[in-house]
C-alpha beads as a LAMMPS data file, in Angstrom:
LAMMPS data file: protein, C-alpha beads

209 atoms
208 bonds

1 atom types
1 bond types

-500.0 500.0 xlo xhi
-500.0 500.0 ylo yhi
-500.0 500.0 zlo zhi

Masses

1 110.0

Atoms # bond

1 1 1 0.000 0.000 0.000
2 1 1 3.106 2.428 0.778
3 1 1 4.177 1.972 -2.710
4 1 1 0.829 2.615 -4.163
5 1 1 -0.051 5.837 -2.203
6 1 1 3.770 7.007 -3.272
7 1 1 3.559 6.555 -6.903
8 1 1 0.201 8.091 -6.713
9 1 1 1.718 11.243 -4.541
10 1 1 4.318 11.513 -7.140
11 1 1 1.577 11.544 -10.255
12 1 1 0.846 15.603 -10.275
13 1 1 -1.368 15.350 -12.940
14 1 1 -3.869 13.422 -10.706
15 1 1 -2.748 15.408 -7.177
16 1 1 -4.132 12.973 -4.927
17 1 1 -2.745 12.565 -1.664
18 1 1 -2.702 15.998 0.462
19 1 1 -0.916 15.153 2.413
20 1 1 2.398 13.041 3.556
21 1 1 1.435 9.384 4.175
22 1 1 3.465 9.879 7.981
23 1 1 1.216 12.818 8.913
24 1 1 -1.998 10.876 8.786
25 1 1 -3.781 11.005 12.744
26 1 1 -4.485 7.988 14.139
27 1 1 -7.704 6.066 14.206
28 1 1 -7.814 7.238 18.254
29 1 1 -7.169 10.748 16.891
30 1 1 -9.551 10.530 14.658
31 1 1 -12.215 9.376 16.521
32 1 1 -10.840 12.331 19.582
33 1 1 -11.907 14.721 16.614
34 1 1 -15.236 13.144 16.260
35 1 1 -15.846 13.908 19.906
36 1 1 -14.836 17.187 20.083
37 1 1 -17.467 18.040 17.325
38 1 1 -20.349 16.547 19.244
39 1 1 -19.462 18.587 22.022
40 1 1 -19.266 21.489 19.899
41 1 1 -21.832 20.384 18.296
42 1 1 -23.598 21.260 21.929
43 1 1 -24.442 17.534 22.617
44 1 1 -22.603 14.879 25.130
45 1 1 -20.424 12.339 23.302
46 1 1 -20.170 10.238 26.458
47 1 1 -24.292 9.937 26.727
48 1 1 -25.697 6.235 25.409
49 1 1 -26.555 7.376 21.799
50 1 1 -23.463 8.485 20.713
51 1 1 -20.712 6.731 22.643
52 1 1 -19.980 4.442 20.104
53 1 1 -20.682 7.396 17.781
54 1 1 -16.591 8.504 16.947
55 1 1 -15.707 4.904 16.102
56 1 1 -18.735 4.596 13.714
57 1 1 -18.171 8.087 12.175
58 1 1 -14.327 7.140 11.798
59 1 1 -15.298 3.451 9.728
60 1 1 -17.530 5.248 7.805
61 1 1 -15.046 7.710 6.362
62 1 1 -12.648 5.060 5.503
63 1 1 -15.647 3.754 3.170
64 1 1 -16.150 7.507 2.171
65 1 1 -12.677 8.462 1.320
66 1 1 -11.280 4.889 0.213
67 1 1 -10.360 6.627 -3.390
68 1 1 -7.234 7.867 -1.857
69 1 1 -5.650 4.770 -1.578
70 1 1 -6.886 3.355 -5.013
71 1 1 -4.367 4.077 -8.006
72 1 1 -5.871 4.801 -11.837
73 1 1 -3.326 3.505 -13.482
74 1 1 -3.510 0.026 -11.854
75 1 1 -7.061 -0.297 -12.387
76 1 1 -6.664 0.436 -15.922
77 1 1 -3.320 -1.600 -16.309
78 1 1 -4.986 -4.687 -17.730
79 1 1 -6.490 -4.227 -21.124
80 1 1 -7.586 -6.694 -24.235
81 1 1 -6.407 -7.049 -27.804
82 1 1 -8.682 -9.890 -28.397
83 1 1 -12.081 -7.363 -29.916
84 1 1 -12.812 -8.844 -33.398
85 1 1 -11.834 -5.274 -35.034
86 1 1 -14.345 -3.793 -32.710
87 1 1 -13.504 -0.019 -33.340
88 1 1 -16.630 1.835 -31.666
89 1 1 -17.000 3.343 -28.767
90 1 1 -17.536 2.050 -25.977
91 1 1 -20.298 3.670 -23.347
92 1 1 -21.251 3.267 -19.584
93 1 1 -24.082 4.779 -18.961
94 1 1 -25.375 5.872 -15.404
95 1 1 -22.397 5.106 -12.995
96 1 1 -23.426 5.656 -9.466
97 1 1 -21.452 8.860 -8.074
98 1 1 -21.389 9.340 -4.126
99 1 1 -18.900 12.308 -3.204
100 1 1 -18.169 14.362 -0.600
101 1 1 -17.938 18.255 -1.132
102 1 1 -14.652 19.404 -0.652
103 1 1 -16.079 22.911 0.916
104 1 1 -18.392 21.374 3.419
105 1 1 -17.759 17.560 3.487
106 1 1 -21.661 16.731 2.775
107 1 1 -22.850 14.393 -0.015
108 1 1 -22.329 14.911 -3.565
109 1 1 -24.571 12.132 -5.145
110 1 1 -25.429 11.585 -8.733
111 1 1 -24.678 9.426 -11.619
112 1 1 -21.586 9.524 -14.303
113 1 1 -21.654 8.837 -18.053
114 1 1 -18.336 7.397 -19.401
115 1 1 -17.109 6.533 -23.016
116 1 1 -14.162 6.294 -24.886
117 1 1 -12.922 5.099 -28.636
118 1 1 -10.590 2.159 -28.092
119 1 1 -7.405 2.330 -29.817
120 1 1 -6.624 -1.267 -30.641
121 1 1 -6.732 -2.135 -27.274
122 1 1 -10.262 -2.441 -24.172
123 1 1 -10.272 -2.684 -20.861
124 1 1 -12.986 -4.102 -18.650
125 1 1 -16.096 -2.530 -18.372
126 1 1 -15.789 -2.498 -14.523
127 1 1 -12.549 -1.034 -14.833
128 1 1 -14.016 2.520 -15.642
129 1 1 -16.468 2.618 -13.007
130 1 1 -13.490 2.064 -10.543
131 1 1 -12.226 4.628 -11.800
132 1 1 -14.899 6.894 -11.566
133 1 1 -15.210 5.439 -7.652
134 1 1 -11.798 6.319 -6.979
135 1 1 -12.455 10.020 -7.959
136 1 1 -15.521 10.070 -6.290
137 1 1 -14.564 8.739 -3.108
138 1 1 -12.428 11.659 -1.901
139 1 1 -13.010 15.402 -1.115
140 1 1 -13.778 16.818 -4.305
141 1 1 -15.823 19.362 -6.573
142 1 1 -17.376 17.788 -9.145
143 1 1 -15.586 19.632 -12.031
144 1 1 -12.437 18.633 -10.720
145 1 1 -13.674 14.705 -10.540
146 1 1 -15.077 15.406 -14.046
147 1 1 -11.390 16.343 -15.531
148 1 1 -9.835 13.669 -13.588
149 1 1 -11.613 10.818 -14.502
150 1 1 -11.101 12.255 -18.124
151 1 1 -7.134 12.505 -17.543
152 1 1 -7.019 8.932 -16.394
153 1 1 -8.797 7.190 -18.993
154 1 1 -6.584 9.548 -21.198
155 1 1 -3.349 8.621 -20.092
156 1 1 -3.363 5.075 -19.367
157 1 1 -5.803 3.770 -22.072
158 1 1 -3.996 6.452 -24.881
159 1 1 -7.665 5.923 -26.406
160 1 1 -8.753 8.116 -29.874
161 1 1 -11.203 9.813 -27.206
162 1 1 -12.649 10.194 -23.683
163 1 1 -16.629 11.912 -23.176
164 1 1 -16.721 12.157 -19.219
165 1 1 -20.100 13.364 -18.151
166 1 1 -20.983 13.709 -14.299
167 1 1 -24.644 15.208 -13.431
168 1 1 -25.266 15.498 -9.291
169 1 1 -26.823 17.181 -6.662
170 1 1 -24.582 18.896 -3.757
171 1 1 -26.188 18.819 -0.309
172 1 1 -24.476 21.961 0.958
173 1 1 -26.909 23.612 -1.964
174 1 1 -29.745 21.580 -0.999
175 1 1 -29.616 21.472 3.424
176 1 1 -27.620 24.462 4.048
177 1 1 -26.825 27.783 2.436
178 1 1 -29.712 28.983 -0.048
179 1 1 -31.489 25.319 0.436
180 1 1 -33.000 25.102 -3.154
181 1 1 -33.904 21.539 -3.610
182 1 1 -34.026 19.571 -7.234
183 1 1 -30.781 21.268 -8.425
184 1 1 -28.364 19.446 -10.632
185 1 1 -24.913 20.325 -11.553
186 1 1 -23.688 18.998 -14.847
187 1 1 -20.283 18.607 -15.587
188 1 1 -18.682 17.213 -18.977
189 1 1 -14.977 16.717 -20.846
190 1 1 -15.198 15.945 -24.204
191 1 1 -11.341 14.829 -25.082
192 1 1 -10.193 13.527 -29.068
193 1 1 -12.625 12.767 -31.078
194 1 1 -15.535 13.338 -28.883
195 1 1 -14.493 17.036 -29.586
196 1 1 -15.935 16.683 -32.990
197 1 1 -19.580 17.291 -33.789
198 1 1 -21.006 14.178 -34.752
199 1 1 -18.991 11.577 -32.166
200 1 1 -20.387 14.250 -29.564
201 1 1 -24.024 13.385 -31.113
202 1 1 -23.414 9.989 -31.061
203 1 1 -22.827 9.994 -27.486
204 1 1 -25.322 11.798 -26.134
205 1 1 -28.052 9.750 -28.453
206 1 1 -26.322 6.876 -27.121
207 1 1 -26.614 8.106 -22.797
208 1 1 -30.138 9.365 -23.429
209 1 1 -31.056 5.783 -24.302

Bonds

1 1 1 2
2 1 2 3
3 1 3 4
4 1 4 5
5 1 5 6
6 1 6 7
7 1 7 8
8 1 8 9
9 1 9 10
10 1 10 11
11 1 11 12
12 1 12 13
13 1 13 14
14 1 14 15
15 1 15 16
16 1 16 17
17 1 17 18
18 1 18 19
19 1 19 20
20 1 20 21
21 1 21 22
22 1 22 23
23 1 23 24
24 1 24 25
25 1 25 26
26 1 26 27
27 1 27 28
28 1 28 29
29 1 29 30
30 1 30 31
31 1 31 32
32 1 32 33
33 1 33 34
34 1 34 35
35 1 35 36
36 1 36 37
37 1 37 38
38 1 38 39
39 1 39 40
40 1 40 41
41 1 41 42
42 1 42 43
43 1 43 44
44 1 44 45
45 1 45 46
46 1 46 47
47 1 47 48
48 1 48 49
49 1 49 50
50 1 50 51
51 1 51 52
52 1 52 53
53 1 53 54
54 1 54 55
55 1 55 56
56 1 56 57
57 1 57 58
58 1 58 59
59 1 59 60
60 1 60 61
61 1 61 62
62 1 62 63
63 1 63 64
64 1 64 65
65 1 65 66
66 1 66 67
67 1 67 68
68 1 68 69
69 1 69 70
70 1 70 71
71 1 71 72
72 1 72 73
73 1 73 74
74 1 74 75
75 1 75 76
76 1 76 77
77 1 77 78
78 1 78 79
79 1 79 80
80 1 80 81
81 1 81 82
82 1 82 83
83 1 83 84
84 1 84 85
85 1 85 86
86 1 86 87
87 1 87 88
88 1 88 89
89 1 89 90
90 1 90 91
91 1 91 92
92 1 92 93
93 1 93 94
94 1 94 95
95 1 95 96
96 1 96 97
97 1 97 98
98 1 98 99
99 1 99 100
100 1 100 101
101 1 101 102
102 1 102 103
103 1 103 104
104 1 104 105
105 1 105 106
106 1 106 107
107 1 107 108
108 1 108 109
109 1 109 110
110 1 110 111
111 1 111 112
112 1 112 113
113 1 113 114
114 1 114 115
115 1 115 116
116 1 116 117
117 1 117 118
118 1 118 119
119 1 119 120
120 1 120 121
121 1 121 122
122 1 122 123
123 1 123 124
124 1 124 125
125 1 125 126
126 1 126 127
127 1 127 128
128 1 128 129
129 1 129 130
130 1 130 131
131 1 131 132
132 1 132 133
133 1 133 134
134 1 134 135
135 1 135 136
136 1 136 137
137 1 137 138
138 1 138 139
139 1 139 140
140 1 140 141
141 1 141 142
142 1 142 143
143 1 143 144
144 1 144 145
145 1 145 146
146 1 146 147
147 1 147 148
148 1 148 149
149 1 149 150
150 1 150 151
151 1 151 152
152 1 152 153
153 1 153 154
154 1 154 155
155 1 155 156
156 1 156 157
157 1 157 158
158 1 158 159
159 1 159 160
160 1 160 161
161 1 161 162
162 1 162 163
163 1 163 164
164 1 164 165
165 1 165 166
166 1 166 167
167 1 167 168
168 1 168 169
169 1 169 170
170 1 170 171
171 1 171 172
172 1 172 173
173 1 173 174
174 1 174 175
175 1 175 176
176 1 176 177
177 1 177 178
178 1 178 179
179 1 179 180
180 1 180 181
181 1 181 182
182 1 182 183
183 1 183 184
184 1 184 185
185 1 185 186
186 1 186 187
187 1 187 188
188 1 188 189
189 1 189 190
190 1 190 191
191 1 191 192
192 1 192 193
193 1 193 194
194 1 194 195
195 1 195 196
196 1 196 197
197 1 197 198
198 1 198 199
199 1 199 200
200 1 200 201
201 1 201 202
202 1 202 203
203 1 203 204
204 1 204 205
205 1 205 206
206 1 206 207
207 1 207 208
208 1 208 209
């Protein structure tokens, strides 16, 4: 895992780690933290309900923020020759996004569209919703997810074009702040040859359904 989350440190075109693998807190810090924002929170962390509160909170984050330790390029390192000419692209529609806000650390939740135009070469269909989970399951905004899913597909399939699109609602728009409810946020990269007209029609004929 060391070697994983230091290749991935090094990458600065994905700028994923923030910081140095030795300053991460402890799970006991961690959970400390948790406390101290109940009581600030103006409730009492040691009262039945939410004693066992910090260690939940702290498990659930390591589900929420598992995309730091997950690396792009492995996921996409294993791809197929063996396509019978199949020279098309290839479309996920729908990917389930769950994200955190970056500025408030509520949910981000939504769905992501993903294609690209093989270039001699697939990879597994799972594969690119992995990668869209990795992104997603960090502090983020979504246009920064949306180029970064982009840039990996980019870089480590070398594909003749990546659509990324990424269409969610952001809690600290819908329970906080000016609380306006049924808001999406759409996000897209069109990379290659989705940049020209009629691919881009293809694709969104294609995720329309």
């Amino acid at each position: 895992m060391d070697a994983v989350i230091e290749r991935i440190k090094n990458d600065p075109e994905l700028k994923v780690i923030p910081q140095d693998a030795d300053d991460r807190p402890t799970r006991a810090e961690a959970e400390a933290a948790v406390r101290t924002l109940i009581k600030w929170a103006g409730d009492n962390p040691d009262r039945e309900g939410l004693i066992e509160t910090p260690k939940r909170v702290a498990k659930a984050y390591e589900e929420f923020f598992a995309g730091y330790h997950d690396n792009p390029e492995e996921i996409l390192s294993r791809t197929f020759e063996e396509v019978e000419g199949y020279d098309d692209m290839v479309v996920l529609r729908g990917i389930q996004v769950e994200s955190h806000c970056e500025h408030h650390m509520v949910p981000v939740q939504g769905t992501a569209h993903v294609a690209y135009m093989p270039n001699g070469r697939v990879v597994g269909i799972s594969k690119l919703a992995r990668v869209v989970e990795a992104f997603a399951r960090r502090l983020q905004t979504q246009e920064t997810m949306t180029a970064q899913i982009a840039d990996a597909i980019e870089k480590y399939l070398k594909p003749k074009g990546v659509a990324v699109i990424v269409d969610a609602t952001h809690q600290c728009m819908t329970c906080r702040g000016v609380k306006h409810q049924g808001v999406y946020t759409i996000t897209r990269q069109f990379r290659g040859c989705f940049k020209e007209a009629e691919q881009e029609r293809r694709f969104w004929d294609l995720i329309r359904g």
